[in-house]
SERO-591346 format. One record per residue (C-alpha): residue number from 1; residue in one letter; chain; y, x, z. Coordinates in steps of 0.25 Angstrom, whole numbers, m for minus. Layout:
   pos   code   unit      c2      c1      c3
   NUM      A      A       Y       X       Z
...
! end
This chain:
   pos   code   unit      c2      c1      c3
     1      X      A     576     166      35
     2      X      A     590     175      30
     3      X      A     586     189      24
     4      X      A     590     202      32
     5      X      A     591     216      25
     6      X      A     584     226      32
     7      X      A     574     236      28
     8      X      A     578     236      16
     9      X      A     574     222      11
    10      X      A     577     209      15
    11      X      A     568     203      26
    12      X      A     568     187      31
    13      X      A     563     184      44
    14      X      A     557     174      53
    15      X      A     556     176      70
    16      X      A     541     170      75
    17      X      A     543     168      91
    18      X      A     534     163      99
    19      X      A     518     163     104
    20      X      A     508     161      94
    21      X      A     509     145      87
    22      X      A     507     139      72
    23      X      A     522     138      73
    24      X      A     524     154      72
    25      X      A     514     156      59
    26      X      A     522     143      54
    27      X      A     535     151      56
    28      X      A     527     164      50
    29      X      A     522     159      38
    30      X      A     533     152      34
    31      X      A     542     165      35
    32      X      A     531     171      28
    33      X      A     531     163      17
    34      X      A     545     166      15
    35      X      A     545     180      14
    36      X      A     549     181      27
    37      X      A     545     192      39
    38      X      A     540     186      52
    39      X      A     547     192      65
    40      X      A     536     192      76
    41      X      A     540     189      90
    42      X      A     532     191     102
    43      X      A     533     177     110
    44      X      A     534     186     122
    45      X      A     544     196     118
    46      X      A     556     196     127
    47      X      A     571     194     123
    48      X      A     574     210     121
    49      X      A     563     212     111
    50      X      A     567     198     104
    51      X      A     581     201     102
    52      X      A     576     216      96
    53      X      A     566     209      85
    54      X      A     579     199      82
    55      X      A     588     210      81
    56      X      A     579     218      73
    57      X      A     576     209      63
    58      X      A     589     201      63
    59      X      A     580     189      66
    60      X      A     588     176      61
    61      X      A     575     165      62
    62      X      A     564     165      73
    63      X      A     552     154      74
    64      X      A     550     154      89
    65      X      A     543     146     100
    66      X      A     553     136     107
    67      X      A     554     146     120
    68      X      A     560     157     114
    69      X      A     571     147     108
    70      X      A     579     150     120
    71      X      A     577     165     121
    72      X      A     581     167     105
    73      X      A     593     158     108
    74      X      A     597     167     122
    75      X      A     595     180     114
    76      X      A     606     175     104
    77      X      A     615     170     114
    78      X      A     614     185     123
    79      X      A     620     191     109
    80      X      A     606     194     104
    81      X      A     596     190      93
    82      X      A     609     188      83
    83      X      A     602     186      71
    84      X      A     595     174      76
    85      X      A     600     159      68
    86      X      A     587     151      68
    87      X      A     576     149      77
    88      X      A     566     140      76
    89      X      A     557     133      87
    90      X      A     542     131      87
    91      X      A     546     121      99
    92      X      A     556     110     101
    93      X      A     568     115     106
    94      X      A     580     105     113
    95      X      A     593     104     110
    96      X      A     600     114     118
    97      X      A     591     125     114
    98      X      A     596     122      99
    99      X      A     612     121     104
   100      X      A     610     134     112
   101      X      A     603     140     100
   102      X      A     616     135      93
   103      X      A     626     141     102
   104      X      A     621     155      99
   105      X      A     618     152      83
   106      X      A     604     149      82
   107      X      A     597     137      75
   108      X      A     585     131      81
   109      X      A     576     124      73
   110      X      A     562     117      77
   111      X      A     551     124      68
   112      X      A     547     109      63
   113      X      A     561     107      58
   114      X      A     561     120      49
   115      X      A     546     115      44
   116      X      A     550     102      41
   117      X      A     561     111      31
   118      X      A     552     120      27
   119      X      A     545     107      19
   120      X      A     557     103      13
   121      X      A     558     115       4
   122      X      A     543     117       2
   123      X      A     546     116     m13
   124      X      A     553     127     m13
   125      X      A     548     141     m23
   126      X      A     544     150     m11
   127      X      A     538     161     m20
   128      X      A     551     170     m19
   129      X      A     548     172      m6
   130      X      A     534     175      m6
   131      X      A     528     186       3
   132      X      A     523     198      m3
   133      X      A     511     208       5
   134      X      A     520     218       8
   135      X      A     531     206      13
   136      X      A     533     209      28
   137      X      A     527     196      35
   138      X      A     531     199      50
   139      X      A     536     209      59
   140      X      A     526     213      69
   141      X      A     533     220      82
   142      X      A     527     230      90
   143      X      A     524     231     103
   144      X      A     536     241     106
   145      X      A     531     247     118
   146      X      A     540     258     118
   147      X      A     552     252     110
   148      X      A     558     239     103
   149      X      A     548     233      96
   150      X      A     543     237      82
   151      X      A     543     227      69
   152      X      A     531     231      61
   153      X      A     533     224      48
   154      X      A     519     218      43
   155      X      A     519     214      28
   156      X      A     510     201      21
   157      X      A     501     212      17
   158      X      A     500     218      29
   159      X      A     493     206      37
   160      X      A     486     202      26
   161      X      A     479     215      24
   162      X      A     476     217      38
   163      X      A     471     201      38
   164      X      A     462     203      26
   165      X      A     456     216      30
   166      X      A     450     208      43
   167      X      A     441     198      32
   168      X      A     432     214      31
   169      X      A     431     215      46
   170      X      A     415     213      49
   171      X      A     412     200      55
   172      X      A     425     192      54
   173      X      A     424     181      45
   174      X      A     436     172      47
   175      X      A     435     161      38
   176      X      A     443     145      39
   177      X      A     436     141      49
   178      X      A     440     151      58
   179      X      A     451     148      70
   180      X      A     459     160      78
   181      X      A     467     158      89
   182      X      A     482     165      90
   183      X      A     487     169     101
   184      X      A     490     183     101
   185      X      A     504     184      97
   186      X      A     508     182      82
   187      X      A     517     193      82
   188      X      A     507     203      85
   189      X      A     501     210      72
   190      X      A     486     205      77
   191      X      A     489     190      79
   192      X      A     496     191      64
   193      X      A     486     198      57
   194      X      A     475     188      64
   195      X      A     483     177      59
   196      X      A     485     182      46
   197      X      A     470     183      44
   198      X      A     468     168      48
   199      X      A     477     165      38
   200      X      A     472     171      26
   201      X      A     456     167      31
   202      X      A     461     153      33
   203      X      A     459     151      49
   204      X      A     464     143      59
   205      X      A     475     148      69
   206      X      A     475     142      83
   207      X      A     486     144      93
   208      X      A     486     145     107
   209      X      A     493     139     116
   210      X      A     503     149     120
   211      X      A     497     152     132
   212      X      A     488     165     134
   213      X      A     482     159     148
   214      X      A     477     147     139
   215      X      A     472     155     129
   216      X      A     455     151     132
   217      X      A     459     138     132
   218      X      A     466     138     117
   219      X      A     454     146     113
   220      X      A     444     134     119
   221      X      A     453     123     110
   222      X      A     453     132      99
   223      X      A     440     137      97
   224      X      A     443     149      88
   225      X      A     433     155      80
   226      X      A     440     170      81
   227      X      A     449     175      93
   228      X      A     458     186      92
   229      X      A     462     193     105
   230      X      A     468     206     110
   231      X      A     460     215     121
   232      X      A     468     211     132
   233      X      A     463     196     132
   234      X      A     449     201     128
   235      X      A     450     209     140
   236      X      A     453     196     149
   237      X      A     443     187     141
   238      X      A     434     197     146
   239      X      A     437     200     159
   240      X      A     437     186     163
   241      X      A     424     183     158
   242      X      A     419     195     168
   243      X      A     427     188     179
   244      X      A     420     176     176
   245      X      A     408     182     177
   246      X      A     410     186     190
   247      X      A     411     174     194
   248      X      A     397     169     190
   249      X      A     385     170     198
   250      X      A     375     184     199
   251      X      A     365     177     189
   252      X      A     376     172     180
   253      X      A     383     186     179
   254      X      A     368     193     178
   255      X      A     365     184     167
   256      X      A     378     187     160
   257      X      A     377     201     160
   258      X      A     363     199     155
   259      X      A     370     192     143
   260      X      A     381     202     140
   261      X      A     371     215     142
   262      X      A     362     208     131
   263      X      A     373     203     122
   264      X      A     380     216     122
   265      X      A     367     223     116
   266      X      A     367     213     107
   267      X      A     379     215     102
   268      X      A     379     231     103
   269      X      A     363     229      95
   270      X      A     372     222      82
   271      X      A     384     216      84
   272      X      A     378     203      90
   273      X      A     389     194      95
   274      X      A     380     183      99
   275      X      A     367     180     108
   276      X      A     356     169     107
   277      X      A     352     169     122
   278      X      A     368     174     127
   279      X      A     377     166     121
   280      X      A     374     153     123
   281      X      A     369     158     139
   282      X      A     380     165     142
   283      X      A     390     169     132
   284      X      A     394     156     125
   285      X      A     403     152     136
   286      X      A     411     163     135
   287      X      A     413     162     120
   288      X      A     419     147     124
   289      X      A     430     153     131
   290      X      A     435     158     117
   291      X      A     432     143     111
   292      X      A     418     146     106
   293      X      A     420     147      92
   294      X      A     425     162      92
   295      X      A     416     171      82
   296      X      A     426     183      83
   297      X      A     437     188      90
   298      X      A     447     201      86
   299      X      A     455     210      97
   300      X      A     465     219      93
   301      X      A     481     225      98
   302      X      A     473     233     109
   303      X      A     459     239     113
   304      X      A     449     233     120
   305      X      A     436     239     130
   306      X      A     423     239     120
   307      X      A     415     234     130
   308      X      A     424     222     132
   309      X      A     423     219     117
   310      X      A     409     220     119
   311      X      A     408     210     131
   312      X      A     417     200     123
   313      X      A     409     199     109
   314      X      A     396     195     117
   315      X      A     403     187     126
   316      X      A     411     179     113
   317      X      A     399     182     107
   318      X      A     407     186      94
   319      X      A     413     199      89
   320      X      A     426     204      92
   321      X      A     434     212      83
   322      X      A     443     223      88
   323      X      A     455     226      79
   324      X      A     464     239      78
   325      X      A     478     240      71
   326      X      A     492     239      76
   327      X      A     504     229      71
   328      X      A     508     239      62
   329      X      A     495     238      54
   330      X      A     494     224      53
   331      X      A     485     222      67
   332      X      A     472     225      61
   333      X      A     467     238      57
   334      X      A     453     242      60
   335      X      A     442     231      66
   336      X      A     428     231      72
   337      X      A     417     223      65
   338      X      A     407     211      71
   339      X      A     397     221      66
   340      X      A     399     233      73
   341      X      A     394     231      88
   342      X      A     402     242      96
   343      X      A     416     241     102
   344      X      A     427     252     106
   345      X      A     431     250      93
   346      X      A     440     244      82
   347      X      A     431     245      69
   348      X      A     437     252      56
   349      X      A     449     249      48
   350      X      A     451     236      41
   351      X      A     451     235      26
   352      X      A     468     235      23
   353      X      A     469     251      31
   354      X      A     465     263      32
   355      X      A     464     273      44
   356      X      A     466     287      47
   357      X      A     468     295      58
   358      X      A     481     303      63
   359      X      A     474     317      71
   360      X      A     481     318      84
   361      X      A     478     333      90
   362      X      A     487     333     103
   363      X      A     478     321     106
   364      X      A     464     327     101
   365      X      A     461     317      90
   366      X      A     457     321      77
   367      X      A     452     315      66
   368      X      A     443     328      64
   369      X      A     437     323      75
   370      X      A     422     320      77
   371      X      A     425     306      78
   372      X      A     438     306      70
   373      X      A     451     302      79
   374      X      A     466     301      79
   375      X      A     477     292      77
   376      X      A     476     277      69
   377      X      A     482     278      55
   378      X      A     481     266      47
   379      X      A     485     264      32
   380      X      A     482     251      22
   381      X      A     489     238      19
   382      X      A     491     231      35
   383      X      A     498     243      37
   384      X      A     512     237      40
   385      X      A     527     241      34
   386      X      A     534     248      47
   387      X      A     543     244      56
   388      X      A     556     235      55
   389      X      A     569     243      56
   390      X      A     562     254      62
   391      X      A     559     267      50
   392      X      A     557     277      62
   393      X      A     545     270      69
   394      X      A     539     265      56
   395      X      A     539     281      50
   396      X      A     532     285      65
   397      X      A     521     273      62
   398      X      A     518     274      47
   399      X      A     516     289      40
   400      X      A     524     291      27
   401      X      A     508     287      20
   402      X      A     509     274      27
   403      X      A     498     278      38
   404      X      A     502     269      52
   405      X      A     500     277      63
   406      X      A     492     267      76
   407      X      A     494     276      86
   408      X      A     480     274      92
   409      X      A     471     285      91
   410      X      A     456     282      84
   411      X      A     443     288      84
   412      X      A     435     284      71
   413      X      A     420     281      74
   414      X      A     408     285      64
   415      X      A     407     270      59
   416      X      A     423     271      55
   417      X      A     427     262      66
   418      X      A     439     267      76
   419      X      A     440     267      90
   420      X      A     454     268      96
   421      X      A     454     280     106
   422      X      A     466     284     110
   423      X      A     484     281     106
   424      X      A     491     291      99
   425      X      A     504     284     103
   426      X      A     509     281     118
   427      X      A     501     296     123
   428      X      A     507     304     133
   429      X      A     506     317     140
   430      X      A     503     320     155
   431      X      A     507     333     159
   432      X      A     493     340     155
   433      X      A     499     338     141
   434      X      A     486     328     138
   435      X      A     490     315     130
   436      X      A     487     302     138
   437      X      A     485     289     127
   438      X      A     487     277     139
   439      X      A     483     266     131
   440      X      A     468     272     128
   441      X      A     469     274     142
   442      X      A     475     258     147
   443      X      A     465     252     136
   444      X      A     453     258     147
   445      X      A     461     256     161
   446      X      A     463     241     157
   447      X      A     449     238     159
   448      X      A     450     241     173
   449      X      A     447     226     181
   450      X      A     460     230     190
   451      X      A     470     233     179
   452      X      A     477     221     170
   453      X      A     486     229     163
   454      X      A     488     245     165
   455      X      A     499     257     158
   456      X      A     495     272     160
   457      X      A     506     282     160
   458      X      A     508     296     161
   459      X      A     519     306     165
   460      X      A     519     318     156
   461      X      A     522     326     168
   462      X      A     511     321     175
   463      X      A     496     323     174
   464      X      A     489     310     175
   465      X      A     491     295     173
   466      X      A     495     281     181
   467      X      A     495     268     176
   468      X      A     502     255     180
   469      X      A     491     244     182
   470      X      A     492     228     181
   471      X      A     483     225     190
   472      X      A     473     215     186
   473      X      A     475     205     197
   474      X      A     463     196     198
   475      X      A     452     208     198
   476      X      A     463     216     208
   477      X      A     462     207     217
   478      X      A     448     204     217
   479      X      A     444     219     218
   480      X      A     454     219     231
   481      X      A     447     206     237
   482      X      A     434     214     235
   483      X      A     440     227     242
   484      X      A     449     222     254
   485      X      A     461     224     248
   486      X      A     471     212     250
   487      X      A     474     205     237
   488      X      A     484     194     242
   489      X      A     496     202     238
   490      X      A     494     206     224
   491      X      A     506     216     222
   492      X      A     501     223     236
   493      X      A     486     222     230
   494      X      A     490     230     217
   495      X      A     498     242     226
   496      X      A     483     243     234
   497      X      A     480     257     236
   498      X      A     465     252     236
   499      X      A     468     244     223
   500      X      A     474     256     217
   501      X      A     463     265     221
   502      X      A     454     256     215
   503      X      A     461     254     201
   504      X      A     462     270     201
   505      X      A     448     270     202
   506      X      A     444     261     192
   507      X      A     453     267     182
   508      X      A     446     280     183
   509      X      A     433     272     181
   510      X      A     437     269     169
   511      X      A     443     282     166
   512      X      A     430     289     168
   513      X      A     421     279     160
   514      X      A     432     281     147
   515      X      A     430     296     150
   516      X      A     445     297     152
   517      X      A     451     312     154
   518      X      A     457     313     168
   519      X      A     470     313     162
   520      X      A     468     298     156
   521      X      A     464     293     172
   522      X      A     475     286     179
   523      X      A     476     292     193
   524      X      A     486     282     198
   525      X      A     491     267     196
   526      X      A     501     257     200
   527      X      A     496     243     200
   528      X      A     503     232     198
   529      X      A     501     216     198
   530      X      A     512     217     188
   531      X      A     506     213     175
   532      X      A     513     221     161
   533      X      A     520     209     151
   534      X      A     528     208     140
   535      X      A     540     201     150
   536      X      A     541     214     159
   537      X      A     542     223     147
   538      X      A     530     232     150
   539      X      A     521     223     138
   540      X      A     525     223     125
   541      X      A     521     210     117
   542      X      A     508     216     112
   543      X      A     505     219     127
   544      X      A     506     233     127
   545      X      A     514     241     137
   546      X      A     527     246     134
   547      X      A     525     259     141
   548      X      A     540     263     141
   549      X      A     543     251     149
   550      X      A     531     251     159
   551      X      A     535     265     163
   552      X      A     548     262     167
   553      X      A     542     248     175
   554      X      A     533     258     182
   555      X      A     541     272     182
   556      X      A     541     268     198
   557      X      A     526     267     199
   558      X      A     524     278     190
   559      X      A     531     288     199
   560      X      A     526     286     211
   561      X      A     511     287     204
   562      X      A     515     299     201
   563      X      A     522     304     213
! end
């Protein structure tokens, strides 16, 4: 790994490029150990985002999976990704991808042959080297949805501080004997501070298999004792278990409900996860889809409804730990306890920060407040070093007192918890002048059964909202079985007036029931069978929507809603 200037000091760093396998952490740790900085690559970014990273960091070395061999080696030869000499495969690769790599100046090595040289030189006096806490480990790129992508540097200390706060967290009690599953993607900030706890606690990492549709199945073979997720999959965990209920007879489905209703109170009576009569009756079942070892499980990167929290702890018949923070704080900032019986929540902050709030008064939110509120503002030893080659947005997220500003907006409970109520970030105006946060508004939307994915926009020079709606095909179509409307033709069922009316009116339901203003309704949708991903630009690699892009996709539908 050569040294570039940049920055101000000397820097030496290794590419990781590929889905989640022992042979990115071997990659990892070996820079690591070296002093060196671990350039993060999503496996799904595409070729743009790629070559910017490279460029950026005048990448010479990437550890990649043996797919991406041919696209590093086309980005070279279109006159792109220059800095590139060395890449080395996690797969075997045949002889004419080494001669084209050639051709265009790359070496390609197989990541065996460089381990078989690493053991050559074991000897050797390493301590030179040696990273020190405030060493930047990785580059951690954000989600860039209005922009190229951002590198926050986190340092040793950073991770380790964040890790080791998690040990003081009520009811985890990670141990050797304990076994995660990684799958969610090793260049995100969660799956790095996750792994950075099972290495200081001693844990077992397993990897899955590389596919998400397979994931139960690598959970069943692995048997993990805790299971990290995000909301997203949570959510589909959940509603498949209600699909499946369904499907059961009236007795069935009666003696279910019996089961929840009464494990619920227990939970709510005491923080009981676990039920002598239930569990072994109805629940434990369902705790085998995860392997049936699982005595905990964290979600984070996103909210996620209390109420299906709740359902999922009596189900698993464990607690679930929701986690707040943000890459450039390390992942974890704040998290609930195994003691504390009530959701909507994310618990208090963790031992390594401290938090304030940031009064926002075009937006009403004061920390003066009876229930203090106002914008996140985190400070303490997780809190990361800025942003690469980027001074201006680094000065916009840390104040000159080094106080990172979330952007989310929080209301502080009497118990110190925090509850996430609003974004101070990504608000806009309608032409009433009233500010409009869409997130806090798709986080509600998205439990309608008819939508899979959703985006709320609104004009400034009009006075209320739309949104563009994935449809959630599977329930779509059976709601349209059950009310005459045809269903053969998917893209003609998702332009239904009936369907539309129908999506309009539960979407107000749930506006009513989350005591929405009549400005945060959507009065009109476009429904699509068209699902939001990270190859037609409108996901980022962290699945958020890249509002910028999704507006010019939809400009077309959005006028004529508002014709």
């Amino acid at each position: 790994m050569p040294e570039i200037d940049s920055e101000g000091q000397k820097w030496r760093f290794m590419g990781c490029y590929s889905k989640n396998r022992a042979e990115w952490v071997l990659a990892d740790l070996a820079s690591a150990s070296l002093g060196g900085t671990t350039i993060a690559f999503y496996d799904t970014l595409g070729p743009q985002a790629v070559e910017f990273v490279i460029s950026q960091t005048e990448l010479t070395t990437i550890t990649c999976g043996g797919q991406y061999l041919s696209k590093l080696i086309l980005l070279k030869s279109q006159g792109k990704a220059k800095s590139i000499q060395h890449l080395v495969s996690m797969d075997v690769f045949d002889k004419s991808t080494q001669m084209d790599a050639a051709d265009v100046g790359i070496k390609v090595y197989h990541i065996n042959e460089v381990v078989e040289e690493g053991r050559k030189h074991m000897k050797l006096d390493l301590e030179a080297t040696k990273p020190k806490a405030d060493d930047i480990y990785m580059f951690c790129y954000t989600s860039g949805t209005t922009g190229d992508p951002k590198a926050a540097m986190l340092s040793h200390g950073n991770l380790i501080a964040a890790a080791s706060a998690t040990f003081y967290v009520g009811g985890i009690t990670f141990c050797q004997e304990d076994v995660i599953i990684s799958y969610l993607p090793l260049a995100h900030s969660f799956e790095k501070c996750l792994f950075t706890v099972a290495c200081v606690r001693g844990m077992s990492i397993g990897y899955f298999s590389g596919d998400p549709l397979q994931l139960l199945d690598d959970l069943k073979a692995l048997r993990p004792t805790y299971f990290p997720s995000v909301p997203r999959l949570f959510n589909r965990i959940h509603d498949k278990i209600q699909a499946g209920l369904k499907e059961k007879t009236a007795v069935q489905q009666m003696l279910f409900n019996r089961a929840v209703s009464g494990k619920l109170r227990h939970l709510a009576s005491g923080a009981h996860y676990t039920h002598s009569l239930w569990d072994p009756l109805v629940f434990n079942k369902i705790r085998a889809l995860l392997g049936g070892r699982v005595k905990g499980m964290v979600t984070g990167s996103a909210p996620i409804s209390a109420d299906v929290l709740n359902f999922l702890k009596i189900c698993f018949c464990a607690p679930i730990h929701e986690g707040y923070g943000q890459t450039e704080s390390s992942a974890a900032s704040t998290i609930t306890s195994a003691f504390d019986p009530q959701a909507g929540h994310v618990g208090g902050p963790l031992s390594c920060i401290r938090i304030r709030l940031r009064d926002i008064p075009e937006m009403q939110y004061l920390s003066t407040d009876e229930h203090p509120r106002g914008e996140v503002m985190f400070q303490g030893n997780s809190i990361f070093k800025g942003y690469f080659k980027n001074e201006s947005k680094t000065r916009e997220a840390l104040s000159e007192d080094g106080w990172l500003a979330s952007g989310d907006v929080a209301m502080v409970n009497p118990n110190g918890s925090i509850k996430i109520i609003d974004r101070a970030k990504n608000i806009f105006k309608l032409s009433q002048g009233e500010y409009i946060a869409p997130e806090k508004l798709e986080n509600v939307y998205i439990t309608s059964p008819f939508v899979g994915q959703i985006w709320v926009y609104g004009d400034s020079l009009q006075s209320w909202l739309v949104a563009i709606i994935v449809a959630d095909v599977p329930e779509c179509k059976k709601w349209a079985a059950a009310n005459g409307v045809p269903s053969d033709d998917v893209p003609a069922m998702a332009k239904s007036a009936e369907l539309n009316k129908a999506v309009i009116n539960n979407l107000l339901e749930l506006a009513k029931a989350n005591k929405f203003s009549g400005l945060e309704k959507i009065k009109k949708c476009y429904i699509t069978e068209e699902p939001f991903t990270i190859e037609n630009d409108i996901l980022t690699p962290t699945m958020k929507v890249k509002r910028n892009v999704a507006k010019k996709v939809f400009q077309e539908q959005i006028d004529k809603m508002y014709a």
